[in-house]
C-alpha positions as CSV (number, residue, x, y, z in Angstrom):
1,X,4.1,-10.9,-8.5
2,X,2.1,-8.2,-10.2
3,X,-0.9,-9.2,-9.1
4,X,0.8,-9.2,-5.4
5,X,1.8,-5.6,-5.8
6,X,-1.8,-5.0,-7.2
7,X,-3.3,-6.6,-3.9
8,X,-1.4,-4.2,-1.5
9,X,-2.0,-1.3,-3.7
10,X,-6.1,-2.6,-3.2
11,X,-5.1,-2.6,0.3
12,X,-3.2,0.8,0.7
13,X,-6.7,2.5,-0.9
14,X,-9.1,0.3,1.5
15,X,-7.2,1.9,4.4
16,X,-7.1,5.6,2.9
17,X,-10.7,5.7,2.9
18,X,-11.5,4.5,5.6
19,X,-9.3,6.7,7.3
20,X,-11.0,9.4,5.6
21,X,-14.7,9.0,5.4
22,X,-16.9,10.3,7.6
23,X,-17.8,6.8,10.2
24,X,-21.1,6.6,7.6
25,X,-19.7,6.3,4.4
26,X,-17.1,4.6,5.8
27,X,-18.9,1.5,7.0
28,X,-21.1,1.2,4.0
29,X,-18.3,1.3,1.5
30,X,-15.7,-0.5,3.5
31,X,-17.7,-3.5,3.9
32,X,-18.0,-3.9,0.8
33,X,-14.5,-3.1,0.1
34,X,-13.4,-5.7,2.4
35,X,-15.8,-8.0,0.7
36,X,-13.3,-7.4,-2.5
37,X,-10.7,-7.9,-0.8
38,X,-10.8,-10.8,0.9
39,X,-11.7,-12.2,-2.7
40,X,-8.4,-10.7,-4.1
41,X,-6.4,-12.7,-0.9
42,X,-8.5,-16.1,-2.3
43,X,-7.6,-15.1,-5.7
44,X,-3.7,-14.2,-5.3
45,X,-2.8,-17.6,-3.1
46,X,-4.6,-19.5,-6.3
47,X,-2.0,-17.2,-8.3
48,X,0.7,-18.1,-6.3
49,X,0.4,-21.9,-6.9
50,X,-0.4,-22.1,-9.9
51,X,3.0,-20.3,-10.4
52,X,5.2,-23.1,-12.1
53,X,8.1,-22.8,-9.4
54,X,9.5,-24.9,-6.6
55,X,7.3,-24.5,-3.4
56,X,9.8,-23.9,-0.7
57,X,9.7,-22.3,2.7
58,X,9.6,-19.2,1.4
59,X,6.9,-19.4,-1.2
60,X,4.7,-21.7,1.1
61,X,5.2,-18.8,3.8
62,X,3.9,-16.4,1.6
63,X,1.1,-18.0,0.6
64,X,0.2,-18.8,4.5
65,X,0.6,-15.0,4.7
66,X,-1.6,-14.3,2.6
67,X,-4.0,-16.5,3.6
68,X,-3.5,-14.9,7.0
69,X,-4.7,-11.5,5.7
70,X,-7.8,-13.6,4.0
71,X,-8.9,-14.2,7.4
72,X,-7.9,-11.1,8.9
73,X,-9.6,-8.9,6.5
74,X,-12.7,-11.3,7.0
75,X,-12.6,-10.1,10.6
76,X,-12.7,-6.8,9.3
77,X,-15.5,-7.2,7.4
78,X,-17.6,-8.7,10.2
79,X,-16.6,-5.2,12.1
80,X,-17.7,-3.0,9.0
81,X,-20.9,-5.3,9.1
82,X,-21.2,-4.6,12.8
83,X,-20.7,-0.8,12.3
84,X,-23.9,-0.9,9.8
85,X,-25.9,-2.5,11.5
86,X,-25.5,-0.4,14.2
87,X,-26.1,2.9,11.9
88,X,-29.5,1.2,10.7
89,X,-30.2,0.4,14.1
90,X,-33.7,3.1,15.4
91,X,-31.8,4.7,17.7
92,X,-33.4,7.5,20.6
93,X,-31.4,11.4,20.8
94,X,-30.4,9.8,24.2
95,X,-28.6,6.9,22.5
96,X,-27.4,8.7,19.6
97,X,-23.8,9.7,20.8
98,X,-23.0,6.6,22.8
99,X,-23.7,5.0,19.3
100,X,-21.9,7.2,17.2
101,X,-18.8,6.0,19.6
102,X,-19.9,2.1,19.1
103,X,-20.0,2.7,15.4
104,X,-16.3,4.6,15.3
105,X,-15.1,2.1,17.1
106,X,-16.5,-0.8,15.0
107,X,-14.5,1.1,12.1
108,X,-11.1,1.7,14.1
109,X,-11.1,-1.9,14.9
110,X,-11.8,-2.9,11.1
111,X,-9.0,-0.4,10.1
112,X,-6.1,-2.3,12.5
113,X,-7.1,-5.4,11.2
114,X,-6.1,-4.5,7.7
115,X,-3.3,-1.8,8.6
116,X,-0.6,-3.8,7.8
117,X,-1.6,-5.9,4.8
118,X,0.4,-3.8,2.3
119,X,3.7,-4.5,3.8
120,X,2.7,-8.1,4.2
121,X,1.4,-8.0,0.6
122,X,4.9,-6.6,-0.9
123,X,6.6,-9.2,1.7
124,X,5.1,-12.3,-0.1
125,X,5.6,-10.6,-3.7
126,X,9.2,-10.9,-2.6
127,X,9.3,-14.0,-1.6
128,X,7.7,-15.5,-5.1
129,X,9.9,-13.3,-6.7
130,X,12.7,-14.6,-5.2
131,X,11.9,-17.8,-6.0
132,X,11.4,-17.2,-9.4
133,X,15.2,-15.5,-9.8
134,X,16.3,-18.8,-8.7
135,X,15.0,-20.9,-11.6
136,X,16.2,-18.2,-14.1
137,X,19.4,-17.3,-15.1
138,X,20.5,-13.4,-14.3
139,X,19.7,-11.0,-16.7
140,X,20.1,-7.3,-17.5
141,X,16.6,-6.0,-16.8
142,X,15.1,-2.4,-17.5
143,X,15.1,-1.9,-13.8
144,X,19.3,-2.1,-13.9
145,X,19.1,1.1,-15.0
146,X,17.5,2.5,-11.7
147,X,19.8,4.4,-9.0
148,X,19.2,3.2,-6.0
149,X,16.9,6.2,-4.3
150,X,14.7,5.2,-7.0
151,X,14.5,1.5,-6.4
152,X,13.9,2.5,-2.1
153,X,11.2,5.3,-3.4
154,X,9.4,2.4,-5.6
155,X,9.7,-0.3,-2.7
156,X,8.3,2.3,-0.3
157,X,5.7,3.3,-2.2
158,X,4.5,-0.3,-3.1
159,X,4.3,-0.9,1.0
160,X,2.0,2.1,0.6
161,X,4.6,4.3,2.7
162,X,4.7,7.6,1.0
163,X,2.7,10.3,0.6
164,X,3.2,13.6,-0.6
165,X,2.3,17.0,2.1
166,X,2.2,20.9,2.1
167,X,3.0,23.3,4.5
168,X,4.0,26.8,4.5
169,X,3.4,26.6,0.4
170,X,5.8,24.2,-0.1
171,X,5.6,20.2,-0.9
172,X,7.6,17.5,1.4
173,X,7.4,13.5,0.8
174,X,6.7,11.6,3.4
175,X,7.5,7.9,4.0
176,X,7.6,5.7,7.0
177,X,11.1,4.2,7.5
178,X,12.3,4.9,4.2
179,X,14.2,7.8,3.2
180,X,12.2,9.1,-0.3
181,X,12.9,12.7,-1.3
182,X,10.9,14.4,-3.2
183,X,12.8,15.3,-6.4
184,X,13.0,11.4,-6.6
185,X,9.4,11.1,-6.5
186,X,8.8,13.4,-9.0
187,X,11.5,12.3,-11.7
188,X,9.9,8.7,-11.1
189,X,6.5,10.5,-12.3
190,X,7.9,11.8,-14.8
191,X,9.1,8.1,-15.5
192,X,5.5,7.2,-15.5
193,X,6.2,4.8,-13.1
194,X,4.4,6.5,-10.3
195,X,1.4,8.6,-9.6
196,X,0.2,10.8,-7.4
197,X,-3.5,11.0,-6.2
198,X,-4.2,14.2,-4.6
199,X,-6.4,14.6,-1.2
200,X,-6.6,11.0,-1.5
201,X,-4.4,9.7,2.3
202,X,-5.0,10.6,5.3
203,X,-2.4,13.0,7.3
204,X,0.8,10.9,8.7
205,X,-0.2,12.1,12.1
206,X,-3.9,12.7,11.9
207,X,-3.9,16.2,12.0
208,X,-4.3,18.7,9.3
209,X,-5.3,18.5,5.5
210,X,-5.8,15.1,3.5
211,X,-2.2,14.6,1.1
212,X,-1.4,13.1,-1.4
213,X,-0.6,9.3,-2.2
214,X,2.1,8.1,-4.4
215,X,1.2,5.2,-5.9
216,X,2.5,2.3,-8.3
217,X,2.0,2.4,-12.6
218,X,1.2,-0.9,-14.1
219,X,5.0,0.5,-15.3
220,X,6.1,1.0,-11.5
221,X,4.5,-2.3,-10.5
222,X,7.1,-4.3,-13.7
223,X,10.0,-2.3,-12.6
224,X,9.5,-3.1,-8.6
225,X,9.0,-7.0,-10.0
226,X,12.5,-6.4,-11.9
227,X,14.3,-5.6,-8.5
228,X,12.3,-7.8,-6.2
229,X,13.5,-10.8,-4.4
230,X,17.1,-9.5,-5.7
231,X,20.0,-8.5,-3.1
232,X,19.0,-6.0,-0.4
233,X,15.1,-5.7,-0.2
234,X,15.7,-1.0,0.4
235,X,19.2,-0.1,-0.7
236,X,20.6,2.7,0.7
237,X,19.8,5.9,-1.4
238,X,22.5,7.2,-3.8
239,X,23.8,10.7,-4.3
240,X,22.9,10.9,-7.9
241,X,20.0,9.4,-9.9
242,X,19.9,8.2,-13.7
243,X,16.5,9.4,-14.4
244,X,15.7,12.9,-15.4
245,X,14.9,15.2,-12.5
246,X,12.2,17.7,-12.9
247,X,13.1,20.8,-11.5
248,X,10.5,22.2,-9.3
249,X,10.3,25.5,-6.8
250,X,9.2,23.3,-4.0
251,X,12.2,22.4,-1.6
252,X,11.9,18.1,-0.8
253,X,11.7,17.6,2.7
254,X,11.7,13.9,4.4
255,X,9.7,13.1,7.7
């Protein structure tokens, strides 16, 4: 399962970038990131049999998924190849717009091919999960002791979903679909089970300055696998939370 949540957080960084980087850089590092990646698909299906579990529906769905983002991302690639070639192309002052538009494209194509490999990612980590739950008895578990706007913040951030922003001199989370507040975000940093990269995702709406994704601990990733597969997949957020909060000046604010 860890190695599931590992892949989408792989996945959730591959998109940043190229989200950020100039079309240039972009094609010469995503390529090669794709390469990784679809390496890491290859890698986590092997994973997911060798897993000593019955292989169900579920589990052989989530290994077809994943498989399914194998090929996917190898379309991407071949886009990202594409895009280079097209950069180390000789290219006239005539040609050289019409080209920079080929080469963006190239890239925006790659980036949809991939867009939604996180969620699928955590999807399939569920499913194994699940299945593992079923061969062992219940048990307390360290995550127990997690209210459930913690549980929703570490889901959402494991779909890569959240991302902290600034405006007017204050901080706001952002997540898409989930409701994560801030104050949650930062008492599960102070947890050390998530952390924040600054400048490092794109704006939610493609305007304005570069924020700041949350992202999974190897601690986060244990206590998501805790939870996973368990009951309701984003429990409704409570009122009060059993970790400490961290008082801060910033107001939270949800998009």
């Amino acid at each position: 399962m860890v190695r599931l949540l590992a892949l989408a957080d792989q996945f959730t960084q591959h998109n940043d970038q190229l989200a950020r980087l100039q079309p240039a850089y972009a094609a010469m590092w995503g390529h090669t990131s794709a390469q990784v990646l679809v390496s890491a698909c290859l890698e986590a299906v092997q994973a997911i049999v060798d897993e000593p579990m019955d292989a169900g529906v579920t589990v052989t769905e989530a290994t077809v998924r994943i498989k399914h983002l194998a090929v996917l991302t190898g379309q991407a690639v071949r886009h990202l190849a594409e895009a280079k070639a097209q950069l180390s192309a000789p290219a006239s002052p005539s040609d050289r717009p019409s080209r920079g538009g080929e080469v963006a494209h190239e890239i925006h194509l790659a980036r949809e091919l991939t867009l939604l490999a996180p969620a699928a990612a955590l999807e399939s980590a569920r499913a194994v999960a699940s299945a593992i739950h079923r061969r062992q008895p219940a048990t307390a578990t360290g995550s127990d002791a997690l209210a459930a706007a913690e549980r929703t913040a570490l889901h959402a951030t494991a779909r890569g979903h959240v991302v902290i922003g600034r405006r007017g001199g204050h901080e706001y989370a952002h997540s898409r679909g989930d409701s994560v507040h801030l104050g949650t975000l930062r008492a599960l940093e102070q947890a050390g089970l998530v952390a924040v990269q600054p400048g490092s995702a794109p704006p939610p709406f493609g305007e304005g300055h570069p924020h700041d994704r949350v992202r999974l601990t190897p601690g986060g990733a244990m206590a998501v696998t805790a939870f996973l597969g368990r009951g309701a997949r984003t429990p409704a957020p409570p009122t009060t939370s059993v970790l400490p909060a961290r008082t801060t000046a910033a107001p939270a604010r949800t998009r």
